[in-house]
C-alpha positions as CSV (number, residue, x, y, z in Angstrom):
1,X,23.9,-15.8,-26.7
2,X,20.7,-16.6,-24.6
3,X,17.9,-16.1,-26.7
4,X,15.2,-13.2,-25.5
5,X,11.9,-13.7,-23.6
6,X,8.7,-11.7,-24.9
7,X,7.4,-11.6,-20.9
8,X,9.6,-11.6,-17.9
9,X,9.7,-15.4,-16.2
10,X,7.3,-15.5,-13.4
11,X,8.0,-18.7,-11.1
12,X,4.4,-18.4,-9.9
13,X,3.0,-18.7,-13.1
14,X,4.5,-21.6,-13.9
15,X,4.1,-23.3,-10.8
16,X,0.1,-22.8,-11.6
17,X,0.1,-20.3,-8.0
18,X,-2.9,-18.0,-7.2
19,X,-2.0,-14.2,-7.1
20,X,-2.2,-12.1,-4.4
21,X,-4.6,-10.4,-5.7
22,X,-7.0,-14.0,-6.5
23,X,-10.9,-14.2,-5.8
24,X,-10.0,-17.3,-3.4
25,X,-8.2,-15.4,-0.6
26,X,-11.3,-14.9,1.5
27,X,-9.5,-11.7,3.6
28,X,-9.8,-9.8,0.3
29,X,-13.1,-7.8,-0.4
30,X,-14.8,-8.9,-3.7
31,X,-16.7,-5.7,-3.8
32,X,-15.0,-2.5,-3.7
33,X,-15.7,-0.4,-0.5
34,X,-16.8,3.0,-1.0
35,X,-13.8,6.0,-1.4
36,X,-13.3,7.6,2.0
37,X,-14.3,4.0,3.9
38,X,-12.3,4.1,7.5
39,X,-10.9,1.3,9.6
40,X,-12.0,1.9,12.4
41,X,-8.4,0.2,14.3
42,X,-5.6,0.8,12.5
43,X,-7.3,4.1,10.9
44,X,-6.4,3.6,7.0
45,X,-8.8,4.8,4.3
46,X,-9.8,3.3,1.1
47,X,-9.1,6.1,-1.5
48,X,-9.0,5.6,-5.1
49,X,-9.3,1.7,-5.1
50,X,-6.5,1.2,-2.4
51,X,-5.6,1.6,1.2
52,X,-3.7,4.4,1.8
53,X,-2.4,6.5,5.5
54,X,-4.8,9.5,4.1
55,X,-6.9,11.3,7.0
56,X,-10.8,10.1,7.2
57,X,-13.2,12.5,7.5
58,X,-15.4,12.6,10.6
59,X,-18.6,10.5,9.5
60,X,-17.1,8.3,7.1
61,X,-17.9,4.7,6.9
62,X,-15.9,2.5,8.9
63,X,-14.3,-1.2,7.7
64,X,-12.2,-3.4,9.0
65,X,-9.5,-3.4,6.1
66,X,-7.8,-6.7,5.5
67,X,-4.6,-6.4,7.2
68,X,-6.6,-5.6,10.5
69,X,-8.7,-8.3,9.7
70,X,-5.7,-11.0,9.2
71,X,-4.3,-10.0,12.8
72,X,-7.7,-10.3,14.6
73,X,-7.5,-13.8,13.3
74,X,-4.1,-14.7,13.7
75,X,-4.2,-16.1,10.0
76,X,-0.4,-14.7,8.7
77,X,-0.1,-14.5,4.7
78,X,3.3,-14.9,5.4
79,X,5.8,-17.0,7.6
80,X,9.6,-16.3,7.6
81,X,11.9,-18.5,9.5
82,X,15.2,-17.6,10.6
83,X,17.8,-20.1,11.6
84,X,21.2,-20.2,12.6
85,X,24.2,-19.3,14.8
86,X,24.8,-15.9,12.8
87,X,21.4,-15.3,13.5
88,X,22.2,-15.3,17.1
89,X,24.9,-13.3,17.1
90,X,23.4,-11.1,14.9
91,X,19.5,-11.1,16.5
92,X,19.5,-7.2,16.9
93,X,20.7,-6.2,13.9
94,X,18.6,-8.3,11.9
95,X,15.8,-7.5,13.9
96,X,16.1,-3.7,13.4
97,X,16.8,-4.7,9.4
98,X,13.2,-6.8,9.3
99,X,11.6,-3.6,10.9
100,X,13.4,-1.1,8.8
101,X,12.1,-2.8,6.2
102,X,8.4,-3.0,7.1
103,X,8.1,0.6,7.9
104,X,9.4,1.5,4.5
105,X,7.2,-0.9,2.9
106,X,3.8,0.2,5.6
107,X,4.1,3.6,5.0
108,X,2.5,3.3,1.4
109,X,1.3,0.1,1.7
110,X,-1.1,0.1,4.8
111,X,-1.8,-3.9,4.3
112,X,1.8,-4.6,4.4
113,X,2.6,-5.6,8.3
114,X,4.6,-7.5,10.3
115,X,2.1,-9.4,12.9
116,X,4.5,-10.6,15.2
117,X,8.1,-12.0,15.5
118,X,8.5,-14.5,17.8
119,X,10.9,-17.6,19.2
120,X,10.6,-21.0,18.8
121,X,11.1,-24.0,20.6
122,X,13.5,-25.4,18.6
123,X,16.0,-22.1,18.6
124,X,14.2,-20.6,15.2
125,X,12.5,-16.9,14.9
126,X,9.6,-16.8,13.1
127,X,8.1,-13.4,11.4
128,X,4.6,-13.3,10.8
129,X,3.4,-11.0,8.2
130,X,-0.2,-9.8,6.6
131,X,0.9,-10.1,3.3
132,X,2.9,-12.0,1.6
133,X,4.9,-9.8,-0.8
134,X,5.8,-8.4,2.9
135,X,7.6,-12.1,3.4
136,X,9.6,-12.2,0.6
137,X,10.3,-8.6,0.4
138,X,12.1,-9.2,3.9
139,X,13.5,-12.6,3.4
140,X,15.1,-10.9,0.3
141,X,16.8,-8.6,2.3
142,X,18.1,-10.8,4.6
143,X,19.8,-12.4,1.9
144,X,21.0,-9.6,-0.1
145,X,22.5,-8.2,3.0
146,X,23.9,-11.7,4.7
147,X,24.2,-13.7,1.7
148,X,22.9,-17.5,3.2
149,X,20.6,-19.7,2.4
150,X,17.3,-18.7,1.5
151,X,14.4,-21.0,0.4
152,X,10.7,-19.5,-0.8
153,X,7.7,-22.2,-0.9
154,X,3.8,-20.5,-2.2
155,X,1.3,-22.4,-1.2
156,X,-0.9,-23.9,-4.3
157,X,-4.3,-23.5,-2.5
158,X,-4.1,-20.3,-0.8
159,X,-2.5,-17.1,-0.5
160,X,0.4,-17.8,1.7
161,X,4.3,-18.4,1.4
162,X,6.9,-19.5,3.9
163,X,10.7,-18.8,3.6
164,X,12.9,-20.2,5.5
165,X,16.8,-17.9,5.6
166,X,20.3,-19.7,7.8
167,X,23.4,-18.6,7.9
C-alpha cells in the first residue's frame, strides 16, 4: 500500500521551475490594469483581475494584453514539435485536433493562443503558442488520443516549455 501524500506532486516544484504566473516573465503586467481596460487588437477586456471575451465599453482604456503582446514579438511561451510518419499520414486530423483544442481552451482563456503552426526543414511541425499551459494542454492530447512518445522540458530561467510528441 503506497503511502499518502499531504499535497499533490508538482514536477515543477521540484525541479525548482518559475510559475506561470512568476514576477520574471516580463510579458506579464506587475500592476493590475484597471477593470474594463480594452485591447485595442484582439479586443479582450480585463474584468475582475483577468482577461475575459466580455464587450468594452466605448471609451474604455485600451492595452495591449499579453497574449497580443507575445505575437507582436514573435516570443512563443510555448513550442510543440511533432515528428513522425503517423504524423504525416495523419497531418489533417491532428491539425483540426491542435485547433479544436485551442478554441476550447481561447474561448475563456483570451491569453491562451496558438501563434502559428508551421513546417520545418527537417520534416517536423512546430506549434507555437502564447502560453504555455496552451503547450502542454495540446501535446497532452496528442498523446491521450495517439498514444506515442511525448517528452515535456520547462525552461529554469523563463517562462517557456518545449514538447516534443512522434509516433
Amino acid at each position: 500500500m503506497k503511502p499518502e501524500r499531504s499535497a499533490p506532486y508538482l514536477p515543477k516544484r521540484d525541479a525548482g521551475l518559475h510559475s506561470a504566473k512568476d514576477e520574471s516573465d516580463p510579458y506579464r503586467n506587475t500592476k493590475r490594469p484597471p477593470n474594463g481596460t480594452a485591447c485595442p487588437k484582439c479586443h479582450a477586456t480585463y474584468q475582475v483581475n483577468r482577461w475575459t471575451w466580455q464587450p468594452a465599453e466605448k471609451d474604455a482604456y485600451e492595452l495591449v494584453c499579453p497574449a497580443c503582446h507575445r505575437i507582436a514579438d514573435q516570443f512563443p511561451a510555448g513550442y510543440l514539435t511533432i515528428r513522425g510518419e503517423f504524423f504525416k499520414e495523419h497531418r489533417d486530423e491532428i491539425v483540426n485536433l491542435i485547433q479544436c483544442n485551442e478554441k476550447k481552451e481561447k474561448a475563456s482563456r483570451p491569453l491562451q493562443r496558438i501563434m502559428a503552426i508551421s513546417d520545418t526543414r527537417d520534416g517536423s511541425t512546430e506549434v507555437t503558442t502564447t502560453d504555455s499551459h496552451l503547450a502542454r494542454g495540446i501535446a497532452e492530447a496528442l498523446h491521450s488520443a495517439y498514444k506515442g512518445e511525448l517528452k515535456l522540458r520547462y525552461s529554469r530561467d523563463e517562462n517557456l516549455l518545449r514538447a516534443s510528441w512522434k509516433r
